[in-house]
VMD Tcl script that builds the backbone (N, CA, C; Angstrom):
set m [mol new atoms 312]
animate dup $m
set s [atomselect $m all]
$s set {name element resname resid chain x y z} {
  {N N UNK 1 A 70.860 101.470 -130.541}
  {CA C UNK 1 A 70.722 102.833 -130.052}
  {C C UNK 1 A 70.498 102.856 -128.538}
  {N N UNK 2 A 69.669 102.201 -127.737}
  {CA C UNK 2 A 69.265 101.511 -126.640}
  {C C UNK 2 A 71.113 101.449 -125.741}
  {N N UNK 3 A 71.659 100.687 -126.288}
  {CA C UNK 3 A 72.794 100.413 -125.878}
  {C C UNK 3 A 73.918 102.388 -125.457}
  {N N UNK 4 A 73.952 102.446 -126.737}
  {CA C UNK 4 A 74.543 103.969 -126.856}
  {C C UNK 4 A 74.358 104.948 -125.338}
  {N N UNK 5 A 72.547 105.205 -125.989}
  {CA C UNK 5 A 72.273 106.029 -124.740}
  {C C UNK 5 A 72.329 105.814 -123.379}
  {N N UNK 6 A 72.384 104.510 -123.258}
  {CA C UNK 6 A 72.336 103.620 -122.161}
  {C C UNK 6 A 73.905 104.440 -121.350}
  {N N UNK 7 A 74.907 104.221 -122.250}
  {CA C UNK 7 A 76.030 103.958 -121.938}
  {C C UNK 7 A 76.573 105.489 -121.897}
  {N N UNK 8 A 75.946 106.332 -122.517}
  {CA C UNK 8 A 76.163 107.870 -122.178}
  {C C UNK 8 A 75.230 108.124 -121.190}
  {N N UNK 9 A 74.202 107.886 -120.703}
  {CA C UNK 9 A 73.367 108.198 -119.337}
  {C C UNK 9 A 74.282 107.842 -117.967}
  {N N UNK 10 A 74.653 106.732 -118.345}
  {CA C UNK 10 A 75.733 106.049 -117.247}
  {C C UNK 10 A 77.015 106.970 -116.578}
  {N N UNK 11 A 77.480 107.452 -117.867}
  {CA C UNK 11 A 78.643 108.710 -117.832}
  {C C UNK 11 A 78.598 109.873 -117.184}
  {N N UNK 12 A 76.986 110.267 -117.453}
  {CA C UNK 12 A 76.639 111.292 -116.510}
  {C C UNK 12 A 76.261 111.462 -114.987}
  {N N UNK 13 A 75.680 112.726 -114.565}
  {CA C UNK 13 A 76.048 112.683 -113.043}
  {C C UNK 13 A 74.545 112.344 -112.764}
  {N N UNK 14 A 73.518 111.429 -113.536}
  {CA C UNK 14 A 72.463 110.864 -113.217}
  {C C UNK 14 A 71.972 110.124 -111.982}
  {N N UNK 15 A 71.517 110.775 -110.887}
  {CA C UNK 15 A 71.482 110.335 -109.522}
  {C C UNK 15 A 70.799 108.604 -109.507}
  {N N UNK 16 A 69.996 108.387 -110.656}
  {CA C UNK 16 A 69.356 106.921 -110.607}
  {C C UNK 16 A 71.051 105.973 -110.544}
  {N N UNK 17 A 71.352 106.143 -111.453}
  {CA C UNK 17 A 73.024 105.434 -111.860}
  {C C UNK 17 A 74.210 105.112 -110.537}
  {N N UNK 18 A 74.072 106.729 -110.147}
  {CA C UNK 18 A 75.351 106.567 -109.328}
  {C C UNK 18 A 74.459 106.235 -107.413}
  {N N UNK 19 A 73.032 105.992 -107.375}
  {CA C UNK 19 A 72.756 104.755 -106.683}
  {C C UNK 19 A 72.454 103.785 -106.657}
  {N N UNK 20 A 72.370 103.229 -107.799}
  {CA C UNK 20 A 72.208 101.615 -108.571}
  {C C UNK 20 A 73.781 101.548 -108.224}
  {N N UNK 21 A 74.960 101.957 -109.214}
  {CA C UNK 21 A 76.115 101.482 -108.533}
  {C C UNK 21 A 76.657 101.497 -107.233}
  {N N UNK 22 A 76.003 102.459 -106.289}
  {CA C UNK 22 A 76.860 102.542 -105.072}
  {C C UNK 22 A 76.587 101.005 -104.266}
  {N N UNK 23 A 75.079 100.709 -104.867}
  {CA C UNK 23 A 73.962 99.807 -103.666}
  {C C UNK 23 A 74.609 98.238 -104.876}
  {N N UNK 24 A 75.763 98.238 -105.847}
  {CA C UNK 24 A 76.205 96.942 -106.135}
  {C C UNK 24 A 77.344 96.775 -105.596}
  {N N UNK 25 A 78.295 98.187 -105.092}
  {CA C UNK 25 A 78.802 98.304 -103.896}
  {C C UNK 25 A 80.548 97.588 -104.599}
  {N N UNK 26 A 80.622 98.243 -106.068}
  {CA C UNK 26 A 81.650 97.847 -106.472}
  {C C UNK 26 A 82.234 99.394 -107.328}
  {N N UNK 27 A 81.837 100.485 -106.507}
  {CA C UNK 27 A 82.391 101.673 -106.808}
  {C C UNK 27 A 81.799 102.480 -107.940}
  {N N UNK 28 A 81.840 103.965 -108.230}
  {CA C UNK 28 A 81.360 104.751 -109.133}
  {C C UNK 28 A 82.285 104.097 -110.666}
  {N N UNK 29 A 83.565 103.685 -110.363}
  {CA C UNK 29 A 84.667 103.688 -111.450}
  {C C UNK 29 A 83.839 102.878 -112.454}
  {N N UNK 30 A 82.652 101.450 -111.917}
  {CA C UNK 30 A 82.068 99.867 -112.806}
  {C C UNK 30 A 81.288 100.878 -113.218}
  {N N UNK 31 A 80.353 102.082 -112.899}
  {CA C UNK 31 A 79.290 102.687 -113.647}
  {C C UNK 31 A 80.163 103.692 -115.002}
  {N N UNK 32 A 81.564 103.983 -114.835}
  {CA C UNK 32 A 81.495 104.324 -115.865}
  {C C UNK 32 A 82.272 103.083 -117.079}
  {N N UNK 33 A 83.555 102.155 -116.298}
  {CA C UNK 33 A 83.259 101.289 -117.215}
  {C C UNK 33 A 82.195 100.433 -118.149}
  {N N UNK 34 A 81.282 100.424 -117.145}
  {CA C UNK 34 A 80.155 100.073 -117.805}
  {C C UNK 34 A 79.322 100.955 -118.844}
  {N N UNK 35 A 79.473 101.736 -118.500}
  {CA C UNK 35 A 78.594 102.888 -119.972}
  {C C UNK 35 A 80.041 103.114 -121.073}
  {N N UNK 36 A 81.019 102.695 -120.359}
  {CA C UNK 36 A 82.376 103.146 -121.882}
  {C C UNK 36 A 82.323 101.417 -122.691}
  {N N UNK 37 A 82.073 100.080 -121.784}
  {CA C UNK 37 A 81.906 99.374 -122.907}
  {C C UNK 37 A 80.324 98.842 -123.429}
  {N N UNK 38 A 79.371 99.447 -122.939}
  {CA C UNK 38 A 78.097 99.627 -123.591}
  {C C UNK 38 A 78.134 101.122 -124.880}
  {N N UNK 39 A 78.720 101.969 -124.615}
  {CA C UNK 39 A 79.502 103.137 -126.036}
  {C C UNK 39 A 80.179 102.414 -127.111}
  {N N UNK 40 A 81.102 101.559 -126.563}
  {CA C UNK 40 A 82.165 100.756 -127.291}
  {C C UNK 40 A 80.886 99.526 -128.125}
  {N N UNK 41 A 80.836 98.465 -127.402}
  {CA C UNK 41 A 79.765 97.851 -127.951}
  {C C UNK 41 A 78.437 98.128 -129.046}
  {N N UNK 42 A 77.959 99.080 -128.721}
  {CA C UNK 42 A 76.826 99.748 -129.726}
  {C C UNK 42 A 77.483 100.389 -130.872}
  {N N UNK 43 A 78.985 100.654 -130.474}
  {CA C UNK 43 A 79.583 101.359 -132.139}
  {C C UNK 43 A 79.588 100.758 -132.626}
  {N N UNK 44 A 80.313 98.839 -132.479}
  {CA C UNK 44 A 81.033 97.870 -133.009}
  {C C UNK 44 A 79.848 97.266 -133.818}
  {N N UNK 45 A 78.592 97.030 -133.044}
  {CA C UNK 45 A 77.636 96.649 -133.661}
  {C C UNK 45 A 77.428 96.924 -135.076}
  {N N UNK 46 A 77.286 98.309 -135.427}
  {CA C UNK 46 A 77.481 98.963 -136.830}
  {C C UNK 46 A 78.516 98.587 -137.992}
  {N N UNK 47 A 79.579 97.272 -137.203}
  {CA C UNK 47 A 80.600 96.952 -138.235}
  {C C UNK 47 A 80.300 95.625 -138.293}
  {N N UNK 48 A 79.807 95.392 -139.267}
  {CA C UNK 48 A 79.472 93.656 -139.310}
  {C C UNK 48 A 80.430 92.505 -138.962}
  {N N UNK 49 A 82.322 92.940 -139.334}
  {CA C UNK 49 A 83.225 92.208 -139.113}
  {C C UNK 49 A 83.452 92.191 -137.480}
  {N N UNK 50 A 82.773 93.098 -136.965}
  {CA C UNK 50 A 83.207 93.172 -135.290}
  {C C UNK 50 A 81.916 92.659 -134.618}
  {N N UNK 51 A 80.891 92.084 -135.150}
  {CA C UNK 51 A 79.688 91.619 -134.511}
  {C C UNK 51 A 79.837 90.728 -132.895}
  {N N UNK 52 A 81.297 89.800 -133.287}
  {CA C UNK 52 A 81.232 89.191 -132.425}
  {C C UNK 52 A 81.932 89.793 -130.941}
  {N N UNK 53 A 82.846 90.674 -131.168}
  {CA C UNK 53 A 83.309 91.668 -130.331}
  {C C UNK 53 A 82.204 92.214 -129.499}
  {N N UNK 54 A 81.089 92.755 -130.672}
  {CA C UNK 54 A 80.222 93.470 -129.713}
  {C C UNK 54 A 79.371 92.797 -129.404}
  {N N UNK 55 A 78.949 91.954 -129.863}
  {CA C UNK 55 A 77.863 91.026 -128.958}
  {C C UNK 55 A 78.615 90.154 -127.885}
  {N N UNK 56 A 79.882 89.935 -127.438}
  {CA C UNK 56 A 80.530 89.468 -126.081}
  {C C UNK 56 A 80.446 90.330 -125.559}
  {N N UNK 57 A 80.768 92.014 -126.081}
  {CA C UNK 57 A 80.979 93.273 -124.709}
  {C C UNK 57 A 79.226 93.004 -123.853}
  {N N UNK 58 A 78.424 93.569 -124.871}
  {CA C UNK 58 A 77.325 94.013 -124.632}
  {C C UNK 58 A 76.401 93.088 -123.920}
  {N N UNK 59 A 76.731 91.398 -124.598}
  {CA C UNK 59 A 76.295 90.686 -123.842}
  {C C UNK 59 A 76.837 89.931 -122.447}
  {N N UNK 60 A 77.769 90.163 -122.236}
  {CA C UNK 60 A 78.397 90.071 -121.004}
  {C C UNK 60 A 78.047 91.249 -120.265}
  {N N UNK 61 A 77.624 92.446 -120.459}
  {CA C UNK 61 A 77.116 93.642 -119.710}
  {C C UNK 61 A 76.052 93.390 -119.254}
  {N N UNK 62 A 75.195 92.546 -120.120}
  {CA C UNK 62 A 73.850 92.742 -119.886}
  {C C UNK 62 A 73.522 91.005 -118.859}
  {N N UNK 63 A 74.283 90.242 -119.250}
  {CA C UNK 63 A 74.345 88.880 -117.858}
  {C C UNK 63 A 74.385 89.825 -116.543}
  {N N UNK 64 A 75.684 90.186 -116.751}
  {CA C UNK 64 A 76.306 90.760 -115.314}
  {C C UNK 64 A 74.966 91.848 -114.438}
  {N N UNK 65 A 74.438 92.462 -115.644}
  {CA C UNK 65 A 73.640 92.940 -114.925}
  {C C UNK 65 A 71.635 92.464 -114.497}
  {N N UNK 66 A 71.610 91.245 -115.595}
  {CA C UNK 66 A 70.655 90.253 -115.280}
  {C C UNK 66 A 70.767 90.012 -113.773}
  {N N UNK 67 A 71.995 89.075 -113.953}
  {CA C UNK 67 A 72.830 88.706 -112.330}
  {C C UNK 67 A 72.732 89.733 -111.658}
  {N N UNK 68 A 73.046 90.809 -111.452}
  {CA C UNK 68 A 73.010 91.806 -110.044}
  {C C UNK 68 A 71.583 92.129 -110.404}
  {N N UNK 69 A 70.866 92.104 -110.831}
  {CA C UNK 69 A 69.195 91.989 -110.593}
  {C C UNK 69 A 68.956 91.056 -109.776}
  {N N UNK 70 A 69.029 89.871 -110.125}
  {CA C UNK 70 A 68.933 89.172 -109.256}
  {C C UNK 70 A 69.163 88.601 -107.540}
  {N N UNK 71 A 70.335 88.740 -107.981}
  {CA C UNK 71 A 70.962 88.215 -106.380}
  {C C UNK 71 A 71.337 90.007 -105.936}
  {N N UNK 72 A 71.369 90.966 -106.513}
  {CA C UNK 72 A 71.602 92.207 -105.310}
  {C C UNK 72 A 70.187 93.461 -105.015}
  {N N UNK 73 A 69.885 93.298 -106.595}
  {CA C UNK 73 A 68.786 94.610 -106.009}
  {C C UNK 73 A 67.426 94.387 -106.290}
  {N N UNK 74 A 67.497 92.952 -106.829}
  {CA C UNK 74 A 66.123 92.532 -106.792}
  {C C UNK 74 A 65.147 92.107 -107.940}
  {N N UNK 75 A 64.315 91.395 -108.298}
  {CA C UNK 75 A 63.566 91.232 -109.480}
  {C C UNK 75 A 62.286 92.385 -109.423}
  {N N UNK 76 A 62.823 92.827 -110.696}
  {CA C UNK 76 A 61.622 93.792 -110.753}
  {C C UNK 76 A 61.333 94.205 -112.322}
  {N N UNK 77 A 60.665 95.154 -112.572}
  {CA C UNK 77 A 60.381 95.271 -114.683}
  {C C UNK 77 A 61.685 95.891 -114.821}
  {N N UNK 78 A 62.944 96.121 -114.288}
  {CA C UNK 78 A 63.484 96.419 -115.045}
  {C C UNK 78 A 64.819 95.670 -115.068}
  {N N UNK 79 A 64.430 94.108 -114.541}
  {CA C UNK 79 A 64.868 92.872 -114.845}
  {C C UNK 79 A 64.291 92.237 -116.074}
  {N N UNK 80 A 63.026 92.448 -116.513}
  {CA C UNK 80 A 62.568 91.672 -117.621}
  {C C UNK 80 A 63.521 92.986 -119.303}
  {N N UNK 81 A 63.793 94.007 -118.757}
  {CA C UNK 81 A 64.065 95.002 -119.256}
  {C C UNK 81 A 65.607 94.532 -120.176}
  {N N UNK 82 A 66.368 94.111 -118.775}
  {CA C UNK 82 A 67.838 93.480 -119.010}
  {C C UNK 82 A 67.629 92.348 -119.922}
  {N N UNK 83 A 66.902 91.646 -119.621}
  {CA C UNK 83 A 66.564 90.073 -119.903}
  {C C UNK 83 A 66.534 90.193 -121.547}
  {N N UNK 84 A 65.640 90.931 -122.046}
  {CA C UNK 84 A 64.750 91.310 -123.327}
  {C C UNK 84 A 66.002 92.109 -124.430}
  {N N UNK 85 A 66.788 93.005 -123.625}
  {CA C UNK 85 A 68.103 93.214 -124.301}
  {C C UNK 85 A 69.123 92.583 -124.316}
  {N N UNK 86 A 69.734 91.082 -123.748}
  {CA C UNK 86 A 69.849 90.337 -123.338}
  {C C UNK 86 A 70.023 89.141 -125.090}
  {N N UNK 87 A 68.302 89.168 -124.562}
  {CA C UNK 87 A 68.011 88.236 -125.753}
  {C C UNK 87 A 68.163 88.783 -126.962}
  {N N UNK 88 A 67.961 90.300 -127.092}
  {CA C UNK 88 A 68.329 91.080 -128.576}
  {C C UNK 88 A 69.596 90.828 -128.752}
  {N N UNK 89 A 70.483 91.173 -127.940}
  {CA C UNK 89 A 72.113 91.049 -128.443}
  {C C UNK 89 A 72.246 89.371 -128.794}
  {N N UNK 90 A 71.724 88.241 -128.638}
  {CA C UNK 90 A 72.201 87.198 -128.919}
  {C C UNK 90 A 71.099 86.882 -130.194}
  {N N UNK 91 A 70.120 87.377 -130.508}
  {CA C UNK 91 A 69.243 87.312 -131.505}
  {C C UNK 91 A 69.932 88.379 -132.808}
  {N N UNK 92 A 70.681 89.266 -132.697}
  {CA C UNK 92 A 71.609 89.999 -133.825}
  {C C UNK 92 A 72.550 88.842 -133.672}
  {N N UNK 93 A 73.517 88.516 -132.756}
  {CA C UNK 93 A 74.260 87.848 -133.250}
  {C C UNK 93 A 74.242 86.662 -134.186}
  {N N UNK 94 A 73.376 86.042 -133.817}
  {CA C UNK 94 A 72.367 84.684 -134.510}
  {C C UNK 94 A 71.903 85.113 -135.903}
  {N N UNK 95 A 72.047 85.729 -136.316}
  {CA C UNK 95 A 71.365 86.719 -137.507}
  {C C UNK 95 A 72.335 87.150 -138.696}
  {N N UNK 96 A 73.560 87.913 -137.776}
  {CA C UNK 96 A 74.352 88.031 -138.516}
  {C C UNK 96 A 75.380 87.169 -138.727}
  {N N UNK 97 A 75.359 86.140 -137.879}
  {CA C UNK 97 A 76.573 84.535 -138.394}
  {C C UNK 97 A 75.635 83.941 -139.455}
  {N N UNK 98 A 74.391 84.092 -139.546}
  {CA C UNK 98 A 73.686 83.194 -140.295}
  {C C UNK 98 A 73.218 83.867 -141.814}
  {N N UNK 99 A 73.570 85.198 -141.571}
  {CA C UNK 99 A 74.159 86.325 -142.433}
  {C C UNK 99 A 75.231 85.879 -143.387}
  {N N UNK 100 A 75.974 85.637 -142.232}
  {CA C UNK 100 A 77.508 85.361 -143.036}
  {C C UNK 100 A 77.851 83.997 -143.684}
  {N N UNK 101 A 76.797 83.140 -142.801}
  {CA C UNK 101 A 76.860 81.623 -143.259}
  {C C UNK 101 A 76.292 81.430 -144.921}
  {N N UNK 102 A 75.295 82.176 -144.732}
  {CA C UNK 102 A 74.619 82.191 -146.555}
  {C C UNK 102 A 75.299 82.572 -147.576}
  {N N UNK 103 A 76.210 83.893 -146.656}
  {CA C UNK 103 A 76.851 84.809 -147.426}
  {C C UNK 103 A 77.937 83.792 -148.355}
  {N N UNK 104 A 78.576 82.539 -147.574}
  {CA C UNK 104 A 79.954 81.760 -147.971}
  {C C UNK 104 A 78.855 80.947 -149.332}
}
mol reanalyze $m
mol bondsrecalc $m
mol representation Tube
mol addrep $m
């Protein structure tokens, strides 16, 4: 759910958003790709056969933006924030292969 809203806040004309993206300095267009495959990702989640789909979108969203914590706008709580969702998307994934592993 986290993911979802995430990714519809992004869409909107939310002044936090569209200066987090200006100050990564790779255009308004990455803030809305980024909330259309954090939308995309949080649906897929809900389909167990697409787990791995959405745990590459979501978790590649959430590196990329570990990483621009880091090296562009800085370590701060809402780096441990990324980090912690981060580790959720690879802790579902881990869950549901091991889901599926019992399942065989």
């Amino acid at each position: 759910m986290i993911f979802l809203f995430e990714g519809v806040d992004k869409l909107g004309d939310r002044k936090l958003w569209i200066r987090i993206f200006a100050e990564i300095g790779l255009g308004q267009w990455f803030r809305y790709a980024t909330g259309v495959l954090e939308i995309i990702g949080a649906s897929l989640l809900l389909i167990p056969r697409a787990t791995t789909i959405a745990v590459t979108m979501l978790g590649s969203t959430m590196l990329g933006a570990f990483l621009t914590h880091i090296v562009i706008i800085g370590i701060g709580p809402q780096t441990v924030i990324v980090a912690v969702l981060l580790a959720a998307v690879i802790m579902i994934y881990w869950r549901r292969r091991t889901a599926v592993t019992e399942a065989k």
